[in-house]
PDB file of N, CA, C and O in Angstrom:
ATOM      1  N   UNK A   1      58.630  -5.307  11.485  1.00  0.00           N
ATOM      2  CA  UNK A   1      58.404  -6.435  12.349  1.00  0.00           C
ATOM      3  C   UNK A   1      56.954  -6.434  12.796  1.00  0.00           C
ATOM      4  O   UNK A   1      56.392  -5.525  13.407  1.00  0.00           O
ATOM      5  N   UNK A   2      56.570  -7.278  12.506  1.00  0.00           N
ATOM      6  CA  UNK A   2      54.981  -7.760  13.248  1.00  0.00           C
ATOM      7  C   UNK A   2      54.632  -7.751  14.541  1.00  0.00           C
ATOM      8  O   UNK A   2      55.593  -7.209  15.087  1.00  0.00           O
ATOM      9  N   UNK A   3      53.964  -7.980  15.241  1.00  0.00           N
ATOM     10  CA  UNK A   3      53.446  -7.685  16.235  1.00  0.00           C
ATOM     11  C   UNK A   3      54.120  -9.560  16.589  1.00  0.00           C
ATOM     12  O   UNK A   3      55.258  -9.789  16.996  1.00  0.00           O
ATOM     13  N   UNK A   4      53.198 -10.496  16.332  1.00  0.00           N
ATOM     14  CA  UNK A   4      53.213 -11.481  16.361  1.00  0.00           C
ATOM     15  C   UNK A   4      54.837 -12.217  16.107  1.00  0.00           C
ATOM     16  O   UNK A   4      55.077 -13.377  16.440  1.00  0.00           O
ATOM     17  N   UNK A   5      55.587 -11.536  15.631  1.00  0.00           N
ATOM     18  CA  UNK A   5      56.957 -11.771  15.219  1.00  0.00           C
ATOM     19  C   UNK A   5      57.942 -11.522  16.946  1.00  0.00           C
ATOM     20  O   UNK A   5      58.745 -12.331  17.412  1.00  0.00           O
ATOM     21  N   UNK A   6      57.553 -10.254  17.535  1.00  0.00           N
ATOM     22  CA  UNK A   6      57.683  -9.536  18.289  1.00  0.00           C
ATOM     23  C   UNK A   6      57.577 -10.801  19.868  1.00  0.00           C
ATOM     24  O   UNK A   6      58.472 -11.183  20.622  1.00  0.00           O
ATOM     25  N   UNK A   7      55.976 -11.152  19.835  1.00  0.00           N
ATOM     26  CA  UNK A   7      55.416 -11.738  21.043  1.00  0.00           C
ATOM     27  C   UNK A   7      56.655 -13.224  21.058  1.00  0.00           C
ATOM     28  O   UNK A   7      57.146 -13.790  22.034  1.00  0.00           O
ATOM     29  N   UNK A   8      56.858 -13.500  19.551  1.00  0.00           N
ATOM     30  CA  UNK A   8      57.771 -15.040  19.749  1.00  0.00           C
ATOM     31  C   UNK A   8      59.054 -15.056  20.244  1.00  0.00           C
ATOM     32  O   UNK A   8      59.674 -16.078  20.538  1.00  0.00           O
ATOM     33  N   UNK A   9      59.534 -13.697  20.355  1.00  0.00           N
ATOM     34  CA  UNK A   9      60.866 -13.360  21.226  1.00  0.00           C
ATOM     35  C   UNK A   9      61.049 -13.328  22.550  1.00  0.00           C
ATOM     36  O   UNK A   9      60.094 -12.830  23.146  1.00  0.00           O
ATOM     37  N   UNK A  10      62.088 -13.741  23.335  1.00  0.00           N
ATOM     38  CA  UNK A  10      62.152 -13.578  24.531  1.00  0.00           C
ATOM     39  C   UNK A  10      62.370 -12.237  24.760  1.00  0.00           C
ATOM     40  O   UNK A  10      62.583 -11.379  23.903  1.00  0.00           O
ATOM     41  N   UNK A  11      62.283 -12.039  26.417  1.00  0.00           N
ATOM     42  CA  UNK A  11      62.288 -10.490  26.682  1.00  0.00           C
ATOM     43  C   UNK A  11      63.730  -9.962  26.167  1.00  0.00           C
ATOM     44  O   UNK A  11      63.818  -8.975  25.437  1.00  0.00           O
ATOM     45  N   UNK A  12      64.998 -10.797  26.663  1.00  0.00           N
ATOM     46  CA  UNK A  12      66.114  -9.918  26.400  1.00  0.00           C
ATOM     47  C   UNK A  12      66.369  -9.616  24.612  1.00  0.00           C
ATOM     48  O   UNK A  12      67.066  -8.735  24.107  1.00  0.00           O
ATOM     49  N   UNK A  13      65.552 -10.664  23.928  1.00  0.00           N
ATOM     50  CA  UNK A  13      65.768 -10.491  22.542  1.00  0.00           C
ATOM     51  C   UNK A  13      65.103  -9.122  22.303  1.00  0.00           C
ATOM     52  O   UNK A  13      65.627  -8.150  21.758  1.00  0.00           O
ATOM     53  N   UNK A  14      63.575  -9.237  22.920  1.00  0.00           N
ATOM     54  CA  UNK A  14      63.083  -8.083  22.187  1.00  0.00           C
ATOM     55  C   UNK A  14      63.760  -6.822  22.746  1.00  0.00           C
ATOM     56  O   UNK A  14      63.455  -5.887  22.006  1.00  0.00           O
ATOM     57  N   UNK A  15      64.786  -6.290  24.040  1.00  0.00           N
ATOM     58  CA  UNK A  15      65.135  -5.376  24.662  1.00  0.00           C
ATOM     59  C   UNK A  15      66.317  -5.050  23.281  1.00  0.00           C
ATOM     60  O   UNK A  15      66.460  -4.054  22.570  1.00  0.00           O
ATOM     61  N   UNK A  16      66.840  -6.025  23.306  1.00  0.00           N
ATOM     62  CA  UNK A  16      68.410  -6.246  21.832  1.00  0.00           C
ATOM     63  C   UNK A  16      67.778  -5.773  20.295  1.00  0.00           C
ATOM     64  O   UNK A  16      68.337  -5.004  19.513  1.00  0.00           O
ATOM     65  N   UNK A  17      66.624  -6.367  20.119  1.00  0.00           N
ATOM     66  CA  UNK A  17      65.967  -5.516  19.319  1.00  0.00           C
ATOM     67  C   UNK A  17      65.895  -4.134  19.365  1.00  0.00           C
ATOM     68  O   UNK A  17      66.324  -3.301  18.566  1.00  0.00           O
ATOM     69  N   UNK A  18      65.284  -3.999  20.425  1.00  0.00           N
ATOM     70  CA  UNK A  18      64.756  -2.466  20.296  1.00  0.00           C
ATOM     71  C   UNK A  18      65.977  -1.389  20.863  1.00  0.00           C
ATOM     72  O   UNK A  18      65.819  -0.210  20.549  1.00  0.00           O
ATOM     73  N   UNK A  19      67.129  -1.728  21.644  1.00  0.00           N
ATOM     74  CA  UNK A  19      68.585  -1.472  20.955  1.00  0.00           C
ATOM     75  C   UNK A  19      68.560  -1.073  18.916  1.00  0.00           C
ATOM     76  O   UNK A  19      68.273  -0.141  18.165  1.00  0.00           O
ATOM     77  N   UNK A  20      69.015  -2.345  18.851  1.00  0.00           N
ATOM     78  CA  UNK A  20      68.967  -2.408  17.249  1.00  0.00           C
ATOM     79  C   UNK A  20      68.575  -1.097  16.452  1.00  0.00           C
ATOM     80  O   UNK A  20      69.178  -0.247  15.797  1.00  0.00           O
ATOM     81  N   UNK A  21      66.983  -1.406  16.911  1.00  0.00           N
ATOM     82  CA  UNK A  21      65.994  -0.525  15.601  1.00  0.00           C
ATOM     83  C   UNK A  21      66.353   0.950  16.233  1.00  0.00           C
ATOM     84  O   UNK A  21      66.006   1.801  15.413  1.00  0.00           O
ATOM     85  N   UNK A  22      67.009   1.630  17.571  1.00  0.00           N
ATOM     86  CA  UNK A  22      67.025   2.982  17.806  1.00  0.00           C
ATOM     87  C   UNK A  22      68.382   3.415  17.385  1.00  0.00           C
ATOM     88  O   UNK A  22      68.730   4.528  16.993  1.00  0.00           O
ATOM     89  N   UNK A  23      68.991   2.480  17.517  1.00  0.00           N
ATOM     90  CA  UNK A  23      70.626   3.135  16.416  1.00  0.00           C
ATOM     91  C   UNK A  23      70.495   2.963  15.385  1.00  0.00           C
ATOM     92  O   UNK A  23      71.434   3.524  14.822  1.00  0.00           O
ATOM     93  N   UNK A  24      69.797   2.446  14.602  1.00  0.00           N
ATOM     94  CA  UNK A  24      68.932   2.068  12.841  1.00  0.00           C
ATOM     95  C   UNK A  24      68.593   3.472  12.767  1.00  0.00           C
ATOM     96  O   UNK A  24      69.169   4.167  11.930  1.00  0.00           O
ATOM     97  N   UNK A  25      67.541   4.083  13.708  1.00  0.00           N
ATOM     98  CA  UNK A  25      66.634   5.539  13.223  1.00  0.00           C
ATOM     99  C   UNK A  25      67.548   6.687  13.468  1.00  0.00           C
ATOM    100  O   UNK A  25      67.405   7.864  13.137  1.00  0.00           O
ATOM    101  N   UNK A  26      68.468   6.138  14.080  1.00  0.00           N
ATOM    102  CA  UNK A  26      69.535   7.486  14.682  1.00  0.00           C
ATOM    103  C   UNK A  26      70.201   7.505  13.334  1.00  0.00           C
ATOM    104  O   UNK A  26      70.269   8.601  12.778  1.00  0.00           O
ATOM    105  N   UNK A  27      70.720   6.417  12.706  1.00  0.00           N
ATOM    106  CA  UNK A  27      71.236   6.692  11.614  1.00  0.00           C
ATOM    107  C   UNK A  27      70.596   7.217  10.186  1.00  0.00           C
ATOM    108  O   UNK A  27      70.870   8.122   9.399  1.00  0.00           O
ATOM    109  N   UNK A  28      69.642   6.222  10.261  1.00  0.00           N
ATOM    110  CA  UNK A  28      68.258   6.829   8.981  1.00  0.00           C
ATOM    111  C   UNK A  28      68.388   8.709   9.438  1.00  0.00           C
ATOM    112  O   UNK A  28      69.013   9.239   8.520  1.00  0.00           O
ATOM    113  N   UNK A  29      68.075   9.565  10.307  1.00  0.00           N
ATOM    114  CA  UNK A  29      67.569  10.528  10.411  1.00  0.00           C
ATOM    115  C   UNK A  29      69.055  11.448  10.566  1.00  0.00           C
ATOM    116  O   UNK A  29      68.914  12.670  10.517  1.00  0.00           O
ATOM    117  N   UNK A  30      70.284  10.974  10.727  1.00  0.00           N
ATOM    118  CA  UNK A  30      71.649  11.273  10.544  1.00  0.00           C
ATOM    119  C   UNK A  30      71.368  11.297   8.583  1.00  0.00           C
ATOM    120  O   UNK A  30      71.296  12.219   7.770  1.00  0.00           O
ATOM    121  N   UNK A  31      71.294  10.092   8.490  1.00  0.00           N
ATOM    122  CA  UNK A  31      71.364  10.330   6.640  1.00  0.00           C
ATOM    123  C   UNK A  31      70.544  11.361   5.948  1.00  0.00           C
ATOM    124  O   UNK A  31      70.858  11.898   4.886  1.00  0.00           O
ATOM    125  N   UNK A  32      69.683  11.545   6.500  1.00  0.00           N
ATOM    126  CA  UNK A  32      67.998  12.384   6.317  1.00  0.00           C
ATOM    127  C   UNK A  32      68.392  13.863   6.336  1.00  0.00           C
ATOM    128  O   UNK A  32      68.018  14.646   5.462  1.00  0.00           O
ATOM    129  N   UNK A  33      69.312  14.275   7.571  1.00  0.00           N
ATOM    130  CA  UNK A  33      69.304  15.219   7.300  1.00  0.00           C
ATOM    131  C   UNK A  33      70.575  15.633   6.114  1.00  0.00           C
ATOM    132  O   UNK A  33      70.349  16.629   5.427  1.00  0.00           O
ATOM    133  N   UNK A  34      71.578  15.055   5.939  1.00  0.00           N
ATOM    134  CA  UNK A  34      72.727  15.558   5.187  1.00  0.00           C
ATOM    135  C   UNK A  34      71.990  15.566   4.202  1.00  0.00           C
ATOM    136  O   UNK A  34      71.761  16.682   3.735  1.00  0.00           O
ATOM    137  N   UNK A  35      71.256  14.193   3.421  1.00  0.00           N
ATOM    138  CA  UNK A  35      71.109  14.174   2.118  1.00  0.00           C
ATOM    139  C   UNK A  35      69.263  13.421   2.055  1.00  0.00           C
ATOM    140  O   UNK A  35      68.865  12.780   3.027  1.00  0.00           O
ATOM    141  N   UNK A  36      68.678  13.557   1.265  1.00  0.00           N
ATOM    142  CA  UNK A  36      67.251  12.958   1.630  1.00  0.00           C
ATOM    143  C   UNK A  36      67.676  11.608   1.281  1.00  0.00           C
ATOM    144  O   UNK A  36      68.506  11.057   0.559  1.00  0.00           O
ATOM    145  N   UNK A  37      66.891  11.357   1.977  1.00  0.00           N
ATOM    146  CA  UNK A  37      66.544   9.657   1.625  1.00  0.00           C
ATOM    147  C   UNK A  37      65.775   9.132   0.788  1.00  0.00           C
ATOM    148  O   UNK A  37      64.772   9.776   0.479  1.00  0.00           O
ATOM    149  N   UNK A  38      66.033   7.659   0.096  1.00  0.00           N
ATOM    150  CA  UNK A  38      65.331   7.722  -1.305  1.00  0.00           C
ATOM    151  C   UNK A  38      63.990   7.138  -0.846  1.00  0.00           C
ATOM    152  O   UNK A  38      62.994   7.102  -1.569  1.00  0.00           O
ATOM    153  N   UNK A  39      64.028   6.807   0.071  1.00  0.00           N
ATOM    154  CA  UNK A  39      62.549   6.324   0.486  1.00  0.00           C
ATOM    155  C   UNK A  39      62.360   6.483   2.430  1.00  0.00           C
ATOM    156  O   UNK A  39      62.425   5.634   3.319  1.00  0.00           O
ATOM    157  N   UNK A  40      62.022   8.519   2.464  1.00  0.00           N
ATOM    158  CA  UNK A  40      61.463   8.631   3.877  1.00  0.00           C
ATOM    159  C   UNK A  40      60.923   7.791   4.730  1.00  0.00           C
ATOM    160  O   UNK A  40      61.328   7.436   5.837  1.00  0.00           O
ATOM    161  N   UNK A  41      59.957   7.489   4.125  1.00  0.00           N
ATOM    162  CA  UNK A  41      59.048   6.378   4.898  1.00  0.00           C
ATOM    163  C   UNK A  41      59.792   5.553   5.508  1.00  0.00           C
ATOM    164  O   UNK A  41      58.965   5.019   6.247  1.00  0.00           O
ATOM    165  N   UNK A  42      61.029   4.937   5.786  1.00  0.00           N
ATOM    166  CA  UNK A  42      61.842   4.140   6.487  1.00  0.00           C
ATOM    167  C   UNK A  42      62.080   4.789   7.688  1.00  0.00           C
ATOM    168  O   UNK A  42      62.640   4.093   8.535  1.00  0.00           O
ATOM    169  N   UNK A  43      61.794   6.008   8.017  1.00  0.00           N
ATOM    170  CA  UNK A  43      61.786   6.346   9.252  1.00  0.00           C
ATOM    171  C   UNK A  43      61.070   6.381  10.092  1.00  0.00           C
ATOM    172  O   UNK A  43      61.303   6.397  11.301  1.00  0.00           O
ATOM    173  N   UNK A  44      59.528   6.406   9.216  1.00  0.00           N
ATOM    174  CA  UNK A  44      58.346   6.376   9.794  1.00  0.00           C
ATOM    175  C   UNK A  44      58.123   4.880  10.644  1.00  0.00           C
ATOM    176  O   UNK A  44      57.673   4.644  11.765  1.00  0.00           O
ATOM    177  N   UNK A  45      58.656   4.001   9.559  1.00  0.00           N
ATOM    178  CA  UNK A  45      58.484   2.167  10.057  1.00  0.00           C
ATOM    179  C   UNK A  45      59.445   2.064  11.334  1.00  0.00           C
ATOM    180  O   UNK A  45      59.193   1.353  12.307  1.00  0.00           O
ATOM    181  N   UNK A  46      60.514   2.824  11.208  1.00  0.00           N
ATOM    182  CA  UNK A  46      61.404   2.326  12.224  1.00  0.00           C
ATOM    183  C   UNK A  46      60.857   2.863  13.729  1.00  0.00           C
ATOM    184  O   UNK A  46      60.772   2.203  14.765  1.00  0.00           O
ATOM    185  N   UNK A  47      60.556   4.108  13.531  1.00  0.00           N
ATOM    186  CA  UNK A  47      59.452   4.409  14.934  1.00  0.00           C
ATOM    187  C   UNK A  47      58.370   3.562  15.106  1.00  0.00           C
ATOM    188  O   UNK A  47      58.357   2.908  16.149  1.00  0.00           O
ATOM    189  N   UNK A  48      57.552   3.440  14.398  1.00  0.00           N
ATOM    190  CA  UNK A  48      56.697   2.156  14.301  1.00  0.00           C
ATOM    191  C   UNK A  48      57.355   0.980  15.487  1.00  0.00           C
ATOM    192  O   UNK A  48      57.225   0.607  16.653  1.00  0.00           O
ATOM    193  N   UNK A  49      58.092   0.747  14.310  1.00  0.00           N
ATOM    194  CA  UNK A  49      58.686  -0.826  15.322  1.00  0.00           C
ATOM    195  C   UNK A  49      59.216  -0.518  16.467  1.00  0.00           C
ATOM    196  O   UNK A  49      59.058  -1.433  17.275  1.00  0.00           O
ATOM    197  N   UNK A  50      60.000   0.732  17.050  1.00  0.00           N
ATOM    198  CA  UNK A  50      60.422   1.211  17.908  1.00  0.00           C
ATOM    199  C   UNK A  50      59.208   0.850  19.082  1.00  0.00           C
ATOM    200  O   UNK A  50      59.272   0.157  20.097  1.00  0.00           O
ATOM    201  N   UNK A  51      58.111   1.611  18.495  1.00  0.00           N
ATOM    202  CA  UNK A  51      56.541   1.372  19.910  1.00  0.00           C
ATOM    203  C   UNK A  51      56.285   0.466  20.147  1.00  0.00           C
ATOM    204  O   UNK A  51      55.801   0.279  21.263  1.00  0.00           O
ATOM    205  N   UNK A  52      56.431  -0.467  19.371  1.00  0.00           N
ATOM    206  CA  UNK A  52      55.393  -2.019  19.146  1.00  0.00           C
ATOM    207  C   UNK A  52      56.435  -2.667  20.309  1.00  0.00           C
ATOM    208  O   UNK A  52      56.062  -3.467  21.168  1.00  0.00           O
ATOM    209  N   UNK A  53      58.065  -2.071  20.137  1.00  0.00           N
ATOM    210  CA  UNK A  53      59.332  -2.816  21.143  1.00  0.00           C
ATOM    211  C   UNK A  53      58.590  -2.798  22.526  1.00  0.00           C
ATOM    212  O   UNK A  53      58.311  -3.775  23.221  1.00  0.00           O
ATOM    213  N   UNK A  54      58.260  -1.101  22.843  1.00  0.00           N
ATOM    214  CA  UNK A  54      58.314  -0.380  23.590  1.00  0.00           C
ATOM    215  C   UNK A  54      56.950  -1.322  24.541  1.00  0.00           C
ATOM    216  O   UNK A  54      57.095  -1.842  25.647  1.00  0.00           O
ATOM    217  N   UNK A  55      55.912  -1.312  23.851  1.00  0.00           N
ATOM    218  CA  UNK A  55      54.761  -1.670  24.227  1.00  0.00           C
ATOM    219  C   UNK A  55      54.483  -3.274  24.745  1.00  0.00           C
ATOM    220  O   UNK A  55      53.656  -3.597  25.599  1.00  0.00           O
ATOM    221  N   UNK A  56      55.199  -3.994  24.161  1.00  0.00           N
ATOM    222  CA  UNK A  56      55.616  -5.643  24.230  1.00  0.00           C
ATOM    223  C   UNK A  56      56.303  -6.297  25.730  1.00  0.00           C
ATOM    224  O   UNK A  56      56.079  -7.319  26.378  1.00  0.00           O
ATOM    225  N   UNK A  57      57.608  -4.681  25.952  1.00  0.00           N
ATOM    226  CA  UNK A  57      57.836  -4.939  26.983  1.00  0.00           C
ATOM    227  C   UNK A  57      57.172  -4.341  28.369  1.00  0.00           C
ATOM    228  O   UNK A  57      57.267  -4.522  29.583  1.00  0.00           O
ATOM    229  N   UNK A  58      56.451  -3.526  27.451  1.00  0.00           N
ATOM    230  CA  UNK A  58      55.727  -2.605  29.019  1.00  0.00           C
ATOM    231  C   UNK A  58      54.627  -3.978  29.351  1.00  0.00           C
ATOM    232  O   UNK A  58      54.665  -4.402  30.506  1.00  0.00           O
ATOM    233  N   UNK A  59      53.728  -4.620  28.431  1.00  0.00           N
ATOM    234  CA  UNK A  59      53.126  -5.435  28.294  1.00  0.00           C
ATOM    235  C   UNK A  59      53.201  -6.582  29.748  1.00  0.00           C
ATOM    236  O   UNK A  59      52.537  -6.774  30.767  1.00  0.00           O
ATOM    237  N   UNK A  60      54.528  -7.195  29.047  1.00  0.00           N
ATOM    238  CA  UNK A  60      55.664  -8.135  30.083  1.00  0.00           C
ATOM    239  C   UNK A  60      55.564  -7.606  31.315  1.00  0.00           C
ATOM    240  O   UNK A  60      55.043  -8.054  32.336  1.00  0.00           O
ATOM    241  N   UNK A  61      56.456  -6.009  30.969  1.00  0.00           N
ATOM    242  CA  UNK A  61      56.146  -5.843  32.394  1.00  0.00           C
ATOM    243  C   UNK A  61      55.318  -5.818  33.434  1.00  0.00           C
ATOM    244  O   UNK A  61      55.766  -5.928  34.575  1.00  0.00           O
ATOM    245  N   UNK A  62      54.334  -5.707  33.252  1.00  0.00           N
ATOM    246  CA  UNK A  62      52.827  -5.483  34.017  1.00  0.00           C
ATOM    247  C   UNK A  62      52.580  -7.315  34.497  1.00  0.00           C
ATOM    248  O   UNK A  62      52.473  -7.908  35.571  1.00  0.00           O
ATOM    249  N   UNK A  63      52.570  -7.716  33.052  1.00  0.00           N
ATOM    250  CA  UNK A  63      52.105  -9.676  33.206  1.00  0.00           C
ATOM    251  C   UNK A  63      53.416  -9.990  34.473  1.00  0.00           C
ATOM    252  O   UNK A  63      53.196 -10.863  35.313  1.00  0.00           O
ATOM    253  N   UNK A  64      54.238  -9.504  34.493  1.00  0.00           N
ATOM    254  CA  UNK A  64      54.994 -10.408  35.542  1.00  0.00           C
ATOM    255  C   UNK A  64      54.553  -9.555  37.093  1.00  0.00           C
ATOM    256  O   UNK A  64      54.416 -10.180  38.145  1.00  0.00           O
ATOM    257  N   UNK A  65      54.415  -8.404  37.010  1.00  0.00           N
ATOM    258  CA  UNK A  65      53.820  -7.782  38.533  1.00  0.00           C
ATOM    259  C   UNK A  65      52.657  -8.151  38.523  1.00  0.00           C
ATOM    260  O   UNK A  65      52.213  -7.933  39.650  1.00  0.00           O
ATOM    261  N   UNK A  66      51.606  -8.760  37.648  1.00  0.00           N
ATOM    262  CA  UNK A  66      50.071  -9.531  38.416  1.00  0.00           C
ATOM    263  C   UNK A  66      50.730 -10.362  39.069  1.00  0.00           C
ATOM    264  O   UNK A  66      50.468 -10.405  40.271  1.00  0.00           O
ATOM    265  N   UNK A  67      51.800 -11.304  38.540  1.00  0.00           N
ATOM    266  CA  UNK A  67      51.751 -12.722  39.016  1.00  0.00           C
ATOM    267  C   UNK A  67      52.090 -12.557  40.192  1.00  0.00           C
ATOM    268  O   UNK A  67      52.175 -13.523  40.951  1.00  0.00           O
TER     269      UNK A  67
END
């Protein structure tokens, strides 16, 4: 997910998102360890998108305590 993909969501979407993508990596890294995965790097992206969640709403958060 893009950054810009991210900003076009409302807050509770992006919170439901970032739900989403942390039971996604719980499972990727559940599969990871029994058996490898055919392409690691899917865990790497999913933390990725995990921060970008993380950061979007800390973002929000701050923009609504200036106002």
């Amino acid at each position: 997910m893009k950054n810009d993909e991210i900003r076009a969501l409302s807050t509770e979407e992006v919170q439901q998102k970032l739900q989403e993508e942390q039971q996604a990596l719980q499972k990727l890294k559940f599969a990871h360890a029994i058996s490898p995965l055919e392409n690691p790097m899917k865990i790497r992206f999913a933390r990725k998108n995990i921060a970008r969640l993380h950061t979007e709403i800390t973002a929000r958060n701050k923009a609504s305590e200036n106002k």
